[in-house]
C-alpha positions in Angstrom: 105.7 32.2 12.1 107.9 35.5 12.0 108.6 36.6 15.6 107.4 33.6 17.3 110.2 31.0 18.7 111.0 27.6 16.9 108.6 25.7 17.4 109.8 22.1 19.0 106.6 21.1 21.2 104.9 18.8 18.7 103.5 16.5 21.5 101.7 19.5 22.8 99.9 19.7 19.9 100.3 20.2 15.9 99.3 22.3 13.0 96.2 20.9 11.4 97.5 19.6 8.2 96.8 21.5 4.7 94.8 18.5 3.6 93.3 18.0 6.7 91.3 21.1 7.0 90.5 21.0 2.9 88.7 17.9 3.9 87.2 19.6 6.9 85.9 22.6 5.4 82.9 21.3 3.5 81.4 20.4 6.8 81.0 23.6 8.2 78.6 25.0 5.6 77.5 22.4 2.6 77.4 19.2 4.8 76.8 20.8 8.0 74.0 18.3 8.6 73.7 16.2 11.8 74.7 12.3 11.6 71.3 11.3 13.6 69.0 13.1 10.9 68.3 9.5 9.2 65.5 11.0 7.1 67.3 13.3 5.0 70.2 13.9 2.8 72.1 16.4 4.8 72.2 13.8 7.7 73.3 11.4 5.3 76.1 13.4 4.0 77.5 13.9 7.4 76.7 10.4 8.6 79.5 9.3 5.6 82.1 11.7 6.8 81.6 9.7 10.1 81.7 6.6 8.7 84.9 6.9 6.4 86.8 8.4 9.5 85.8 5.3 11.3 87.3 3.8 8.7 90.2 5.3 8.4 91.1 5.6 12.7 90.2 1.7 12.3 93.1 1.1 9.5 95.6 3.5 11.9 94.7 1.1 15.3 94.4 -2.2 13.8 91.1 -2.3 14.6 87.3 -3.4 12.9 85.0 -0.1 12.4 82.4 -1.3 15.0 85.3 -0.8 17.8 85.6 2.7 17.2 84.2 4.8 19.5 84.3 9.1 18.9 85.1 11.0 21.9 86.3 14.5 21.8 89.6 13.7 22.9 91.8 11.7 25.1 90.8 12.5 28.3 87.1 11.8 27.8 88.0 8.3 26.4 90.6 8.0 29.3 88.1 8.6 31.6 85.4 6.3 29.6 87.4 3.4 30.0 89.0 3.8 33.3 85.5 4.8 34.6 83.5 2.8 32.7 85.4 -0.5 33.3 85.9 0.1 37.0 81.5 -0.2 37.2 81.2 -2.5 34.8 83.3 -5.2 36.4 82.7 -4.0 40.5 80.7 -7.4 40.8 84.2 -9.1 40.2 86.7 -6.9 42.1 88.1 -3.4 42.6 91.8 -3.5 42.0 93.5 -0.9 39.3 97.0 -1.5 38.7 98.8 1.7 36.5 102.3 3.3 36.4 103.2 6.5 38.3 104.7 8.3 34.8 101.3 8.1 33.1 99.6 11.0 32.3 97.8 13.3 34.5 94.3 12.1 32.6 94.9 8.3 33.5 96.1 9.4 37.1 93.8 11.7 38.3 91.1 9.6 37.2 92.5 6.8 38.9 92.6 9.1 42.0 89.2 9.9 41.6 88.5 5.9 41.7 90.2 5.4 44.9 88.5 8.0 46.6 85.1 6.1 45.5 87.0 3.1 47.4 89.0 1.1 45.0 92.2 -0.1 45.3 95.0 1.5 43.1 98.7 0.2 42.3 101.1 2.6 40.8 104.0 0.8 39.8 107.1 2.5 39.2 109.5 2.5 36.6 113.5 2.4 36.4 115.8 4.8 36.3 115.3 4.7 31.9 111.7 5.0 32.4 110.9 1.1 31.4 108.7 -0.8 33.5 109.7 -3.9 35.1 107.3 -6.9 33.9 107.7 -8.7 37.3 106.9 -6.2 38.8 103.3 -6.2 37.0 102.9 -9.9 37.4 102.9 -9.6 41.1 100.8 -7.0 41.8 98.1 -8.7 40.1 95.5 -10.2 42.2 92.2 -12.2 42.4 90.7 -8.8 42.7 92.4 -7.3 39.7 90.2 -6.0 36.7 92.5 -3.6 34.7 95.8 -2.7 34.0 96.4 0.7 32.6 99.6 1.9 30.7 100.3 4.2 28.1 101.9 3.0 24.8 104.6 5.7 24.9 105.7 8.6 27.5 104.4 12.3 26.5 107.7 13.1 28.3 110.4 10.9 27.1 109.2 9.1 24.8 110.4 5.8 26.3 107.6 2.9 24.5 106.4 0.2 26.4 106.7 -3.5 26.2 103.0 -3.4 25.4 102.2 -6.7 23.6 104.3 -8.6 26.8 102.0 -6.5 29.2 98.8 -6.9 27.6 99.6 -10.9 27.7 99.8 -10.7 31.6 96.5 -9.2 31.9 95.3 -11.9 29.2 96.5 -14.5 31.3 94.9 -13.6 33.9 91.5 -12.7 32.2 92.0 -8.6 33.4 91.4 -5.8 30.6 94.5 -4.2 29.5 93.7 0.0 28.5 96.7 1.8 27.1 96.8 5.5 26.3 98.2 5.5 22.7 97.9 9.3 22.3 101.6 10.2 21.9 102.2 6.5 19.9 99.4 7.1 17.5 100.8 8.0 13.3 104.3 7.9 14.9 104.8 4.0 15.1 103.1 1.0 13.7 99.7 0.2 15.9 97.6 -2.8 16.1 95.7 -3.1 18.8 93.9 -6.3 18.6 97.7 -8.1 17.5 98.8 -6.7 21.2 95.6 -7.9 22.7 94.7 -4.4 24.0 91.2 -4.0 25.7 90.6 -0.4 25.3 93.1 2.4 23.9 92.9 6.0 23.1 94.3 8.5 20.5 93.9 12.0 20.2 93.2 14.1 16.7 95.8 17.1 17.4 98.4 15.3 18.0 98.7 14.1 14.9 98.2 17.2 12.7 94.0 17.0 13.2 92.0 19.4 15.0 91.3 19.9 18.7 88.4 18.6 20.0 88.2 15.0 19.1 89.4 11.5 19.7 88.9 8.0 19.8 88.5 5.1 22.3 89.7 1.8 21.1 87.2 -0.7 22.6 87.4 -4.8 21.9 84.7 -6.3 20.4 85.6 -9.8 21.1 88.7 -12.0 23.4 87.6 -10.2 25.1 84.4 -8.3 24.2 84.8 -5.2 26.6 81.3 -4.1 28.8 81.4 0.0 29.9 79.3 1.3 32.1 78.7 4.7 29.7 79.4 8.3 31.7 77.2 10.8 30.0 73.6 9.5 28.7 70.7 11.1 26.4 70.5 9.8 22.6 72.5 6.4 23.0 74.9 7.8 20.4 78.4 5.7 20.0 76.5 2.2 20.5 75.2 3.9 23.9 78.5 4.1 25.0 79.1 8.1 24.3 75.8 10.3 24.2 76.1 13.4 22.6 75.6 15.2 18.7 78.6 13.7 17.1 81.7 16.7 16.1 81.4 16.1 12.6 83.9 18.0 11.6 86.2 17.1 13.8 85.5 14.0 13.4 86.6 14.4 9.5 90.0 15.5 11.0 91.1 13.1 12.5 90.2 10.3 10.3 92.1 11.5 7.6 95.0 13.0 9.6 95.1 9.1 10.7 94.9 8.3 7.0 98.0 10.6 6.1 99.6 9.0 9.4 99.3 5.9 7.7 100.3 6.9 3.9 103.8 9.0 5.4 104.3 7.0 8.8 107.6 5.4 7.6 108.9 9.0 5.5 107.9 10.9 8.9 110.0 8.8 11.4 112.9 8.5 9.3 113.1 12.0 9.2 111.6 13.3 12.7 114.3 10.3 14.0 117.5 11.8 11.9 116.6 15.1 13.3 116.1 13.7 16.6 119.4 12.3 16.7 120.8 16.0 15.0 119.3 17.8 18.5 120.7 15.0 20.9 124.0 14.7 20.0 124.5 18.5 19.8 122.7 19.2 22.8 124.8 16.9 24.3 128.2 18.3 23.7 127.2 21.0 26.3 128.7 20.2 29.7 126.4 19.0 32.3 123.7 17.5 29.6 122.3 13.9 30.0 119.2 12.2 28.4 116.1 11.3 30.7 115.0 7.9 29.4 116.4 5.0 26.8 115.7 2.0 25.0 113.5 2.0 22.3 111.8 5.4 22.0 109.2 7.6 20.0 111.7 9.1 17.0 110.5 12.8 17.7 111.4 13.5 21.0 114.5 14.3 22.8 114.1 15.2 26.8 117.5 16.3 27.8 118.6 17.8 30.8 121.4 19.6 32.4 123.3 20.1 35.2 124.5 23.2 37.1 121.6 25.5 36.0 118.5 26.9 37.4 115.9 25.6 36.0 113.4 27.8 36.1 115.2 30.5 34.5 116.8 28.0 31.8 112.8 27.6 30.6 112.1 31.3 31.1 115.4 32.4 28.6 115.3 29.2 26.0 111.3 29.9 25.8 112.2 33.3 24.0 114.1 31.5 21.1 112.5 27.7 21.6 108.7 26.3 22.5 109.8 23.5 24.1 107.9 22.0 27.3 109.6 21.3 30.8 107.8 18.2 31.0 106.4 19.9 34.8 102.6 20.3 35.5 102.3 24.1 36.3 100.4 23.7 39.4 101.5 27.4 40.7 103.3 30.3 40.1 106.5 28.4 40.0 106.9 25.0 37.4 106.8 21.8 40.1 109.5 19.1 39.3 108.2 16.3 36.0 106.3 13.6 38.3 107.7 11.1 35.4 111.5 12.0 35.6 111.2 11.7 39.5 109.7 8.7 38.9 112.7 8.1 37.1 114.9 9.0 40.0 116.3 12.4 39.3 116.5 14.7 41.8 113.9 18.0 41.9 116.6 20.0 40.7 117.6 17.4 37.6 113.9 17.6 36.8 113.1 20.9 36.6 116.0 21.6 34.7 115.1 19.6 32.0 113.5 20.6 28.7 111.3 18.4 26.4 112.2 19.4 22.7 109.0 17.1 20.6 109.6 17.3 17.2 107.5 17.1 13.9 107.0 17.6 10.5 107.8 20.8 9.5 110.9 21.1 11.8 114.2 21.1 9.7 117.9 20.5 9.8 118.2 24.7 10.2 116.0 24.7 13.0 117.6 21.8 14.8 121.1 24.2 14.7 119.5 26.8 15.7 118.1 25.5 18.4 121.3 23.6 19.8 122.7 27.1 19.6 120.6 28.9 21.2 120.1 26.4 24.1 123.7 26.5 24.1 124.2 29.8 24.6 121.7 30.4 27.4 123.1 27.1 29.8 126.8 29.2 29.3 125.3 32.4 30.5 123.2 30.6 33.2 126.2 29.1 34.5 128.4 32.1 34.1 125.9 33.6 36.7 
């Protein structure tokens, strides 16, 4: 967009694809009709919408149809399955184990929880952001009744050993919930082959509108019980009552469908340019990269020393949109709880920028933007 910055914040959110909204639009206005009208044809019409994006989020998890469940986003499914799982299995303990670099939907819900009275583990992480399977192996105990941790960091991008976790909790008969909302239509996912309970995705973060979502939840080994959150109408299988969001419902099954059809053309690009920003960014003096091993292909969170960081987000935001990875909790941006998690200092973590790339970025951009960040670190430092 002319006079707006370069856009680099993809795990934000995304444009709604082109064929996205086409697919969207009849909804508004022919097949406006509502999914629980059984009686008539314009309930039918938007009943099918529902049913082939059930489909099509089903092909994109790995999953069957029936363990679909439409929320209207991550963070109610997040707190559906935390929640919901945390009443249904009270009768057989109270213990949550989770990681202290998930998001702010998974731990503030778990918060909530232990201020009802159950007990929370936060694990930590190492200094690359990977989590140490021992670690999770010993904080189970006979009390346990879910792990929770997310597929791949919003922040760094650092992806979980998530098949070797899920086993643990297998093992040990414990449901295993995983927000997939940043790994959704950027890698592969199957969530029954990783023996996931219960995982989320989110519609616009993957080039679908705002306002809808999914919730993963097994139908069998094991066969998941929730205790449901909102009531009135039994929609979702009684797990999610409310007049379904038809039309955003359309949009995210076939932005999953399109995550499927150009997953493999989309990472090997997002992943080249990826690697473009990195290496460039990294030729400034004082730059480092928060997080390694294997990571989502669009996103680069690279700090650097010797700067203020809260003026290096104020200048680069005029040329870049990229995210400091900090929850903005006042006037002034509070150091990323992931990074510190990671071990870097308050002034490492403010001073570090989260550039999320996608689609429509390109190679001209990717300069641009290394110059331009380039450019304002000098003059920071020169001051």
């Amino acid at each position: 967009m002319e006079g707006f910055p370069i856009f680099m914040d993809y795990n934000a959110t995304t444009p709604v694809h082109a064929k996205v909204l086409e697919w969207m639009m009849p909804t508004f206005r022919q097949h406006f009709g509502n999914p629980s009208s059984t009686n008539h044809a314009y309930g039918w019409a938007a009943a099918e919408y529902v049913n082939i994006a059930r489909e099509e989020v089903a092909a994109l998890a790995g999953a069957e149809t029936s363990e679909i469940l439409f929320t209207s986003g991550a963070t109610e499914a997040i707190n559906l399955a935390i929640k919901g799982a945390a009443k249904a299995y009270l009768k057989k303990g109270n213990h949550i184990i989770t990681y202290s670099t998930e998001h702010k939907a998974v731990l503030d819900t778990c918060k909530f929880l232990e201020s009802e009275g159950y007990e929370l583990t936060y694990l930590g992480v190492d200094a690359n952001g990977n989590p140490d399977l021992a670690a999770l192996e010993n904080a189970i105990t006979p009390n346990t009744i879910l792990i929770a941790a997310m597929y791949a960091n919003n922040e760094t991008g650092v992806i979980f050993p998530i098949k070797e976790m899920a086993a643990l909790a297998i093992k040990r008969n414990i449901l295993f919930f995983s927000d997939a909302t940043q790994a959704a239509g950027k890698i592969p996912l199957n969530f029954r082959e990783d023996g996931i309970s219960m995982a989320c995705i989110s519609a616009h973060k993957i080039y679908g509108p705002k306002g809808a979502g999914a919730l993963y939840i097994s139908r069998r080994n094991p066969r998941v019980s929730l205790i449901p959150i909102q009531h009135g109408g039994g929609h979702e299988r009684g797990f999610r009552s409310g007049t379904l969001n038809v039309s955003g419902i359309a949009g995210l099954g076939k932005a999953c469908a399109l995550a499927v059809e150009e997953m493999g053309a989309r990472a090997e690009k997002l992943m080249q340019l990826r690697n473009r920003l990195e290496e460039g960014l990294l030729k400034i003096e004082g730059a480092f990269v928060n997080g390694a091993g294997e990571r989502l292909p669009n996103v680069a969170n690279i700090g650097f020393r010797g700067v203020d960081g809260i003026r290096l987000l104020s200048e680069i935001s005029k040329h870049i949109a990229v995210s400091s990875g900090s929850a903005c909790t006042s006037a002034l941006p509070q150091p990323s709880h992931v990074l510190k998690a990671m071990g870097r200092s308050d002034a490492e973590a403010v001073a570090s920028l989260r550039f999320s790339l996608g689609i429509y970025n390109t190679e001209e951009e990717v300069d641009r933007a290394i110059e331009a960040v380039r450019e304002t670190v000098n003059i920071l430092k020169a001051h």
